[in-house]
C-alpha positions, 0 to 999 in steps of 0.5 A: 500500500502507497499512502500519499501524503502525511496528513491525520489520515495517512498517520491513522492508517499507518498506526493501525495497519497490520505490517505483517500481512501488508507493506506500506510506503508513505510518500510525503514532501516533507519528512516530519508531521506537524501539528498546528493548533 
């Protein structure tokens, strides 16, 4: 699986996929999350 992007959605789908029966790859123009209140 290829997650565009390393928005809320793609950090959920990340925490709780199970990395064992799938492969995932995250592509993001940046290399850290930043959260904005």
């Amino acid at each position: 699986v290829v997650v565009l992007g390393s928005g809320w959605a793609a950090h959920a789908l990340l925490k709780v996929a199970d990395t064992y029966k799938i492969r995932l790859i995250c592509v993001s123009p940046t290399n850290h999350f930043v959260f904005t209140p």
